[in-house]
C-alpha positions as a printed NumPy array, in Angstrom:
array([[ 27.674,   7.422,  -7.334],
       [ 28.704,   6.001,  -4.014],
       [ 30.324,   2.278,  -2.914],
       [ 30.191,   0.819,   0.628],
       [ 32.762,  -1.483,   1.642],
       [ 32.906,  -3.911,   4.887],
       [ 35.383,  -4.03 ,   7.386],
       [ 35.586,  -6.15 ,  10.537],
       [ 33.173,  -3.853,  12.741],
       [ 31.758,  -1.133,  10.705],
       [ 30.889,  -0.095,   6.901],
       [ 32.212,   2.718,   4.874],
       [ 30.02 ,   4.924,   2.222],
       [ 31.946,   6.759,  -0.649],
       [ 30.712,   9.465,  -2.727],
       [ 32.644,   9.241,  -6.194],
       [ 32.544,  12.271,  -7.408],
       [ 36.093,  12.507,  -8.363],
       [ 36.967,  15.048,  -5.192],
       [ 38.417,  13.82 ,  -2.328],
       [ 35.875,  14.153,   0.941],
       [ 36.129,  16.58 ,   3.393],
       [ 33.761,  14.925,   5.973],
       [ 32.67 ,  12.256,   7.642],
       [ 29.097,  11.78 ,   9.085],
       [ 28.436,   8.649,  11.243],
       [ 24.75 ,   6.963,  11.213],
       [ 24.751,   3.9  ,  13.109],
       [ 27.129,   1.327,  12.005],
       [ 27.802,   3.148,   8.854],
       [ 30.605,   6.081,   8.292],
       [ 29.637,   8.411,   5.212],
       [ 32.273,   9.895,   3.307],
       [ 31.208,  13.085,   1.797],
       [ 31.494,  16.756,   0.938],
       [ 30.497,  19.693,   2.794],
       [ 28.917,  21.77 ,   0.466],
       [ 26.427,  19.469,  -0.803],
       [ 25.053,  19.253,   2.947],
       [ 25.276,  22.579,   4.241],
       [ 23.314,  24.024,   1.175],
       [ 20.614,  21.595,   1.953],
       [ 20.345,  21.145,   5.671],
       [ 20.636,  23.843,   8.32 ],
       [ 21.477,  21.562,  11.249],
       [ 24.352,  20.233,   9.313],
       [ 25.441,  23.384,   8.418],
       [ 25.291,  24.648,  11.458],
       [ 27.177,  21.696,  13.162],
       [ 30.302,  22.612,  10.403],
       [ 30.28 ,  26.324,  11.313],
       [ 30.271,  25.829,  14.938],
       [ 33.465,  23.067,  14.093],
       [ 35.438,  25.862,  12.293],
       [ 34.533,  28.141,  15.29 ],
       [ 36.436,  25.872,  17.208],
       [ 39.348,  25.783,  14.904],
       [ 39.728,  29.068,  15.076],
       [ 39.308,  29.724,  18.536],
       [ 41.986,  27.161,  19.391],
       [ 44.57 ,  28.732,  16.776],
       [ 44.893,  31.805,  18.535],
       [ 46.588,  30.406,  21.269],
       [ 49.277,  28.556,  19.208],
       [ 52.452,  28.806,  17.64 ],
       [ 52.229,  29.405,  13.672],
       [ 53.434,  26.334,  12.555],
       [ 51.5  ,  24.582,  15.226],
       [ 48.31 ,  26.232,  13.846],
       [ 48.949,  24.669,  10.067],
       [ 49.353,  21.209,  11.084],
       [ 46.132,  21.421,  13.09 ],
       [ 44.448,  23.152,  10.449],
       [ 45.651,  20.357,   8.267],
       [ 44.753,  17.293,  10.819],
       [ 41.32 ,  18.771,  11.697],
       [ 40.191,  20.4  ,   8.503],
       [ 38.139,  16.503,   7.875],
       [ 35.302,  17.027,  10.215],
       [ 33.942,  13.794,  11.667],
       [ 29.918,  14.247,  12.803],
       [ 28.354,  11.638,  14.792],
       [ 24.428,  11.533,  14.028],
       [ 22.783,   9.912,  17.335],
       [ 18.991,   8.464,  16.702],
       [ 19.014,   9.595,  13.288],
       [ 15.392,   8.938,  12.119],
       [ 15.349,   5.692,   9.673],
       [ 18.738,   4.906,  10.543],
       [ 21.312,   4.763,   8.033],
       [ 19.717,   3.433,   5.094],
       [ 17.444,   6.817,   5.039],
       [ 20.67 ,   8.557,   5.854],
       [ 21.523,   7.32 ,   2.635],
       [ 18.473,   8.76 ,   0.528],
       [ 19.144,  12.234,   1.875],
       [ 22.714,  12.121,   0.89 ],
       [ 21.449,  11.181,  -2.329],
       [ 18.79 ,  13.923,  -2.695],
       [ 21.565,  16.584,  -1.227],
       [ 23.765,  15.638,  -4.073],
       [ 21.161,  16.102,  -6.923],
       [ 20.369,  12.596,  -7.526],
       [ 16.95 ,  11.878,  -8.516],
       [ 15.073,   9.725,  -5.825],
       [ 11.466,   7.864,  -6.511],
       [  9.469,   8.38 ,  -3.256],
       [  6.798,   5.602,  -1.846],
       [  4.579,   5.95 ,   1.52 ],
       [  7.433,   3.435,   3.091],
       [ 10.194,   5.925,   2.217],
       [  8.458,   8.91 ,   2.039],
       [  7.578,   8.933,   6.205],
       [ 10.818,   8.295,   7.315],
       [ 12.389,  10.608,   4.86 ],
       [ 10.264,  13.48 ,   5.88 ],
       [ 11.411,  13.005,   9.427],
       [ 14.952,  12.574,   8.679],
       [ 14.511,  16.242,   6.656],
       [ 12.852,  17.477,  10.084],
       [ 15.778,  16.469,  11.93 ],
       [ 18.238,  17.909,   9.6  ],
       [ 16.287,  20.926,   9.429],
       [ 15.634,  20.948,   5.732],
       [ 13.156,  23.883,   5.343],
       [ 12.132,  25.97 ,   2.547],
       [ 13.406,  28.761,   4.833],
       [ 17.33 ,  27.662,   3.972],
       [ 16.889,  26.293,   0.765],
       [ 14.527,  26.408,  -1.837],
       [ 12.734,  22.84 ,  -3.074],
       [ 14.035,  21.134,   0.091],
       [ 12.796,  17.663,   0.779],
       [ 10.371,  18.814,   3.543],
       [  8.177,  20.459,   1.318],
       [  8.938,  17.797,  -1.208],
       [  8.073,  14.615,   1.063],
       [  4.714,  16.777,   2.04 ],
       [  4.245,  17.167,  -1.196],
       [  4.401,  13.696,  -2.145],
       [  2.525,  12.404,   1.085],
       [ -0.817,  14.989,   0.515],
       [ -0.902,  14.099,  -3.066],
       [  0.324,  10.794,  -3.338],
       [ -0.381,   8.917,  -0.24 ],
       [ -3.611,  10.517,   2.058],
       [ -5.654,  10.085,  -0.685],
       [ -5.615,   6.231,  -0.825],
       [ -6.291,   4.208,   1.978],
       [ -3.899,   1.159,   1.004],
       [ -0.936,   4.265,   0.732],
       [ -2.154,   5.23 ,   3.845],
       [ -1.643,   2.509,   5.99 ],
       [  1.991,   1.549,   4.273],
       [  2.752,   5.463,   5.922],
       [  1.116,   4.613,   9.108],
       [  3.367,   1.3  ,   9.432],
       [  6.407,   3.595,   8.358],
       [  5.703,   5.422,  11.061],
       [  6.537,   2.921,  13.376],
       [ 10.15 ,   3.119,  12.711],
       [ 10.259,   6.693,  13.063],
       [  7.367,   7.126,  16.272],
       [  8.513,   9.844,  18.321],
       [  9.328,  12.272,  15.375],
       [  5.983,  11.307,  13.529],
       [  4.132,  11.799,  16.311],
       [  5.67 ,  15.294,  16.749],
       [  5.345,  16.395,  13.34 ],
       [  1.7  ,  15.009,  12.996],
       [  2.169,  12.207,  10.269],
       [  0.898,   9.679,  11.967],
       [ -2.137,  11.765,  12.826],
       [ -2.563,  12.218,   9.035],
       [ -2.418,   8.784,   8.28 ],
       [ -4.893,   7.593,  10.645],
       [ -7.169,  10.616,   9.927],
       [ -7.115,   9.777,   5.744],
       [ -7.803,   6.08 ,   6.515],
       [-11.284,   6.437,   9.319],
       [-12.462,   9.495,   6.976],
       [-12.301,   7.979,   3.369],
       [-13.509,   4.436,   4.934],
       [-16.516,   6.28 ,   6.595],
       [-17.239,   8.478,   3.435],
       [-20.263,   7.769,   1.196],
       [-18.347,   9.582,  -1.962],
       [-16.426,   7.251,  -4.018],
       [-13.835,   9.92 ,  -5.524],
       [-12.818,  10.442,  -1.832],
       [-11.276,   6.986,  -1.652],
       [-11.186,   5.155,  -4.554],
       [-13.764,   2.866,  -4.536],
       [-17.446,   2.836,  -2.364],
       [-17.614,   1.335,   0.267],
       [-21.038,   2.078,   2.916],
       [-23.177,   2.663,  -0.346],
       [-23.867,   0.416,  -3.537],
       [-26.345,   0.159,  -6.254],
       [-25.809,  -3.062,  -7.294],
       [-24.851,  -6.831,  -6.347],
       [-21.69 ,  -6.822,  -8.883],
       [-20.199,  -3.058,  -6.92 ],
       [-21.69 ,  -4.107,  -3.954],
       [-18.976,  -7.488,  -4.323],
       [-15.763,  -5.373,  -5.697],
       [-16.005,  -2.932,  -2.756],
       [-16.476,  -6.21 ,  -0.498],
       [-13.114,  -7.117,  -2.189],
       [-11.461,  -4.289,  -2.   ],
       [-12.407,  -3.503,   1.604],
       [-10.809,  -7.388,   2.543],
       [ -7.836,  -6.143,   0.808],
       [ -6.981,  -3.373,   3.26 ],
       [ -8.818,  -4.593,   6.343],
       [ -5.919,  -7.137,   6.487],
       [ -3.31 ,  -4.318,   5.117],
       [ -4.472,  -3.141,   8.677],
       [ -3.503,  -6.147,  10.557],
       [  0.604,  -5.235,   9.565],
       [  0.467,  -2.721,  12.412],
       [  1.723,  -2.969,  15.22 ],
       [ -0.689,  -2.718,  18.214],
       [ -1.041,   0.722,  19.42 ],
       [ -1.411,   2.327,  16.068],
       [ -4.2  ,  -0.628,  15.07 ],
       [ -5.814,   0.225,  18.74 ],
       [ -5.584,   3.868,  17.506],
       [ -7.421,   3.1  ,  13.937],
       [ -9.991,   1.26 ,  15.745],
       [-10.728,   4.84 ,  18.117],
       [-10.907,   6.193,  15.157],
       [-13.554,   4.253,  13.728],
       [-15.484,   4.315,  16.674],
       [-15.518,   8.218,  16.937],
       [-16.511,   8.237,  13.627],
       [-19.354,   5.854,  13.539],
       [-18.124,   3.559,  11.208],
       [-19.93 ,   0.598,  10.442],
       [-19.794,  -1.688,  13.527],
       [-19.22 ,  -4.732,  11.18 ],
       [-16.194,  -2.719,   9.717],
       [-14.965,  -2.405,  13.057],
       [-15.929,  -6.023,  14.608],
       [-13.861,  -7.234,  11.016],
       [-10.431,  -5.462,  11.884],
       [-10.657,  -6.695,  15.401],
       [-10.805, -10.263,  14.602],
       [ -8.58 ,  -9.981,  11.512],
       [ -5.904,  -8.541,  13.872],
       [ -6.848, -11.209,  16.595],
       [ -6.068, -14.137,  13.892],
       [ -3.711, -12.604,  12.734],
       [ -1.226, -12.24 ,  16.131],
       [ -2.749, -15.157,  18.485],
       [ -1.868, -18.791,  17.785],
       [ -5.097, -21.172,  17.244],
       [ -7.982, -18.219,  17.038],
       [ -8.575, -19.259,  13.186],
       [ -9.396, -22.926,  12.201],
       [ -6.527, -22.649,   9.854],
       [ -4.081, -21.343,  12.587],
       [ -1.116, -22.677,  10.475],
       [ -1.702, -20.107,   8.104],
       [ -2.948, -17.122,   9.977],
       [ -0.802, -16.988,  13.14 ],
       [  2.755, -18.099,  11.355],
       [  3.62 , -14.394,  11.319],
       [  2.393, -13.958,  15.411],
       [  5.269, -11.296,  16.847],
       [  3.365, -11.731,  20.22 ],
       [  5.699, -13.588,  22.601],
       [  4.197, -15.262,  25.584],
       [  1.382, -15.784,  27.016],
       [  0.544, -13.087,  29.25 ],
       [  1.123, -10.569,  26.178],
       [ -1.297, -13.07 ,  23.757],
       [ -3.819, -12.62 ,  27.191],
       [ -3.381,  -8.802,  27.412],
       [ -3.911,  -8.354,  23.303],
       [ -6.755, -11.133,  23.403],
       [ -8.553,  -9.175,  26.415],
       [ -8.001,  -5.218,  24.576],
       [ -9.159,  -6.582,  21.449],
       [-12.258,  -8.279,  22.614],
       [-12.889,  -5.132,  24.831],
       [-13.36 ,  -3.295,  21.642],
       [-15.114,  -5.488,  19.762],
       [-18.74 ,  -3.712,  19.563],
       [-21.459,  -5.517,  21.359],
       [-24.7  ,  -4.72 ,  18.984],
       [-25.975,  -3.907,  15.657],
       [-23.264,  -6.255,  14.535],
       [-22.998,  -8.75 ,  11.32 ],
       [-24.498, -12.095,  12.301],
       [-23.1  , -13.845,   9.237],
       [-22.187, -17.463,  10.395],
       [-18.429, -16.827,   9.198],
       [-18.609, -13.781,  12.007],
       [-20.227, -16.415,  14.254],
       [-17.576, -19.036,  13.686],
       [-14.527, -16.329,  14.612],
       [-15.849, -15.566,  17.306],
       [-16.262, -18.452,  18.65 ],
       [-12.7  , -18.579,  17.845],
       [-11.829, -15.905,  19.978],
       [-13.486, -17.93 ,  23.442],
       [-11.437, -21.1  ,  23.017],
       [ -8.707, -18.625,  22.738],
       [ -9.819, -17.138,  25.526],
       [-10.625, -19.277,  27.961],
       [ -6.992, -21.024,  27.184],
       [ -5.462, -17.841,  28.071],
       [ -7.852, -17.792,  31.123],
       [ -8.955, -14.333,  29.911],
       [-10.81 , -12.49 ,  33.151],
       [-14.362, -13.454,  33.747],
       [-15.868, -10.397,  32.214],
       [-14.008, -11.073,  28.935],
       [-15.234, -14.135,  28.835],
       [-18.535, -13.185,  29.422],
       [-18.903, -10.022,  26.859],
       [-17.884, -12.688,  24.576],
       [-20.788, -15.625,  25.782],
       [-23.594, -12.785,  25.561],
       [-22.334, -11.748,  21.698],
       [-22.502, -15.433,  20.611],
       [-25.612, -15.923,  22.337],
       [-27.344, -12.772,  20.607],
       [-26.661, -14.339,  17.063],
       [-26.338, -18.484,  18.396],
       [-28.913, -19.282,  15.442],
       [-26.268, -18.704,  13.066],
       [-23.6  , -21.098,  15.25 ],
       [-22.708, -24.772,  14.102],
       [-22.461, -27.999,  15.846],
       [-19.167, -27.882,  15.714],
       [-19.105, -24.254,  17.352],
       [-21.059, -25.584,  20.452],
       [-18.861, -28.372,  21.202],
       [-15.976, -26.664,  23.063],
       [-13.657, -28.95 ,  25.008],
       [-13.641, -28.89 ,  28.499],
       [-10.145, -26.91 ,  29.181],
       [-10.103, -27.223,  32.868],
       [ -9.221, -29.915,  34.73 ],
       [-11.989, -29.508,  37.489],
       [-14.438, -30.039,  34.697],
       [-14.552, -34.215,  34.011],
       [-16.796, -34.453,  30.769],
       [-14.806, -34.287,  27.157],
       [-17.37 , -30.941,  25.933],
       [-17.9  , -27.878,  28.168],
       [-22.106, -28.163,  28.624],
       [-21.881, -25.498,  31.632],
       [-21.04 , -22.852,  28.726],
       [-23.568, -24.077,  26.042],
       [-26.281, -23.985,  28.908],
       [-25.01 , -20.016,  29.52 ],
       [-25.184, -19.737,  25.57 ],
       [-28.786, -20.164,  25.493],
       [-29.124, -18.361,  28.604],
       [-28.118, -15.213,  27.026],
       [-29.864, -16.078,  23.492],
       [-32.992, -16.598,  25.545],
       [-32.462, -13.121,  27.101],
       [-33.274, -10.905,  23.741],
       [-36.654, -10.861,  21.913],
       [-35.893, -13.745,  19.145],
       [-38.594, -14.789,  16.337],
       [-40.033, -18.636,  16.01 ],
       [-37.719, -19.703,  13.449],
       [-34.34 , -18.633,  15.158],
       [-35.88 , -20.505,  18.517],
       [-36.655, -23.707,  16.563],
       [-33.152, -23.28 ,  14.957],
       [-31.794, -22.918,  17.863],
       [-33.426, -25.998,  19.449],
       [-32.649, -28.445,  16.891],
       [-28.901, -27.627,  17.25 ],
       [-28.957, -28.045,  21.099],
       [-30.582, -31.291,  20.366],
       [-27.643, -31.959,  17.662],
       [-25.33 , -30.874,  21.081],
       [-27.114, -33.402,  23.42 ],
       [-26.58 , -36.366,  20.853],
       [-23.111, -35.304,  20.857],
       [-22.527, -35.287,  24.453],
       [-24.869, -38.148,  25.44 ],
       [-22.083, -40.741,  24.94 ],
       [-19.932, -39.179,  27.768],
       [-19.606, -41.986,  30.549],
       [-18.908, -38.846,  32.785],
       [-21.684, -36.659,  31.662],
       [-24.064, -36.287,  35.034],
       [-27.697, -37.027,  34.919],
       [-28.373, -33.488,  35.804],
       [-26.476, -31.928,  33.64 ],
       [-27.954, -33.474,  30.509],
       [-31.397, -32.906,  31.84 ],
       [-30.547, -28.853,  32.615],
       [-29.368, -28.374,  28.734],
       [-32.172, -30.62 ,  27.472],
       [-34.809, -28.27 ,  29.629],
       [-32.811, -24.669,  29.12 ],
       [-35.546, -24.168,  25.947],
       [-39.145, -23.538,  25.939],
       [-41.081, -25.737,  24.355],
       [-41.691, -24.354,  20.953],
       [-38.179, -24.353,  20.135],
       [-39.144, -27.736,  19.197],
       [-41.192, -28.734,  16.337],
       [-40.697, -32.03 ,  16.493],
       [-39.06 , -34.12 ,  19.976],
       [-36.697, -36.83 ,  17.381],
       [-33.744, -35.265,  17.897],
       [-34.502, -35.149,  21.91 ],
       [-35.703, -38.469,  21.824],
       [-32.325, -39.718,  20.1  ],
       [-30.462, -37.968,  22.785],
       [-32.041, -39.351,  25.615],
       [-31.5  , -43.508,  24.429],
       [-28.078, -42.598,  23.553],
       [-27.681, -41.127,  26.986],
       [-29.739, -44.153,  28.671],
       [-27.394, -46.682,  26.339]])
């Protein structure tokens, strides 16, 4: 149907229909060579934009001689239209053309967004012509899109490209509202697959799956749309582990170092310096819900993830501590490895930050634990204390203020302790 061809500055699309064009329509760096009739039974904007044009032609040959009047009918008959902001740009601009000229287009949730707001801006209505492509991309989006969460969040990261008219016209509204409601829904046909209620171990895994699958679809949005899921979720009581999972998905996803494979996970970061890494690290932590959350030791491990991050970004203080009392309300389920945090500031001379561990058990010590998570607990700060026992620097006091910071019947047995102490002595 059409060709484009390069030149030094711009591009040039042809329609090859066999009629020479009687238009031009300008989208951005491309010039579209086309017919009027196609577009003015189609969109009322554009037709309204090529009536108002021979307006002027007509108005202007009243006051001219006759044979001026035919060669400026002749050199002004080709309309050129300039389409500023032109929603999707003009590889959407494209598609329309397309659809205007009877040429059968496949719609997706990436192309369907931007093509419903391109038919809003062109005023493509029922009202001027019947099977127009805003009733068509609706179509497509309630029946093809909002009723799959996966669809749903390829709209809601069209909508990106295309925010202000979205907004307007309510898409992106939709698209968050289909993703919170069939993630919080206990029906299966809603959605596509269960995800709050199971019967069995081998569902109870698939929907696990499945959930991972689009949980990280989530972390392909940009900020304030993610920040607006999240809300969501919240007002609709979703699962707090649902929530705490996007959260640090998203956080591994955009800031360098947060996962222990930070190669991998933070290649595709789009956050630029520091100060925005700080401000995203800070909002998402913020949101991250403080109880009633999954103390899985893979949980455990990201967050932990999430205060080296933080106190490299030198996060505020409360940041840092909403963060110290959620690992200390689950530290059973930490690692050795977890606990020993290098000591990031230069005011602080031992290799392993021992002030934080110390604040750790402070705040695990603060809610009502059982026997076995205390003696847990204790025999990993004893695993800590062997650890740090080695450092020349480490003060006397220090040392003896971790080894004291838990009750006696964290410990079963005093070997571990014991160890500590002649490797400290040594």
């Amino acid at each position: 149907m059409a060709a484009e061809k390069p030149n030094s500055k711009r591009q040039a699309w042809f329609c090859t229909t066999g009629l020479p064009s009687d238009i031009e329509i300008e989208v951005d760096d491309m010039t579209f060579h086309l017919h009027k009739f196609p577009l003015i039974s189609k969109s009322r904007k554009l037709h309204q934009l090529i009536t108002e044009h021979k307006q002027r032609l007509e108005e202007s040959d009243d006051n001219r001689k006759r044979h001026e009047q035919e060669e400026s009918v002749e050199n002004n008959d080709y309309l050129h239209i300039r389409l500023e902001d032109f929603p999707g740009g003009s590889e959407i601009f494209e598609i329309v053309v397309k659809i205007c000229y009877g040429v059968k287009v496949e719609l997706s949730a990436s192309t369907a967004v931007p093509l419903r707001c391109a038919a809003e801006d062109l005023e493509m209505s029922e009202e001027h012509s019947p099977e127009n492509l805003i009733s068509k991309t609706d179509k497509f989006l309630s029946q093809s899109v909002f009723n799959s969460i996966p669809e749903s969040i390829k709209a809601l990261k069209a909508c990106e490209s295309v925010s202000t008219v979205a907004e307007s016209i309510g898409i992106t509204k939709q698209c968050i509202e289909s993703i919170v409601s069939r993630a919080s829904s206990p029906d299966p046909s809603l959605f596509g697959w269960p995800i709050n209620k199971t019967k069995s171990a081998d569902t109870k895994q698939s929907n696990d799956s499945k959930s991972e699958l689009w949980l990280e679809d989530l972390t392909e949005l940009n900020f304030p749309i993610f920040k607006r899921v999240i809300l969501a979720m919240k007002s609709r009581d979703l699962s707090p582990d649902l929530v705490e999972s996007s959260l640090i998905r998203y956080a591994k996803k955009h800031i360098p170092g947060i996962s222990s494979r930070s190669s991998s996970s933070s290649s595709s970061s789009t956050i630029a310096s520091e100060n925005n890494q700080r401000e995203l690290l800070e909002t998402i932590i913020s949101d991250l819900p403080l109880n009633h959350s999954s103390k899985t030791a893979t949980t455990t491990r990201s967050l932990f993830g999430l205060l080296r991050s933080a106190i490299i970004l030198n996060t505020s203080e409360k940041c840092r501590t909403f963060l110290e009392r959620k690992i200390g309300s689950r530290l059973e389920k930490a690692t050795l490895d977890d606990l020993l945090i290098p000591s990031y500031s230069y005011l602080n001379e031992t290799l392993y930050d021992v002030d934080l561990v110390e604040r750790l058990v402070g705040h695990f010590l603060e809610i009502a634990v059982v026997s076995s998570s205390l003696t847990v607990v204790g025999k990993l700060i004893d695993g800590v204390l062997g650890e740090i026992a080695s450092d020349g620097n480490l003060k006397p006091e220090k040392f003896y203020s971790l080894a004291i910071s838990l009750p006696d019947e964290a410990r079963l047995y005093d070997d571990g302790l014991y160890r500590a102490i002649d490797i400290y002595l040594k």
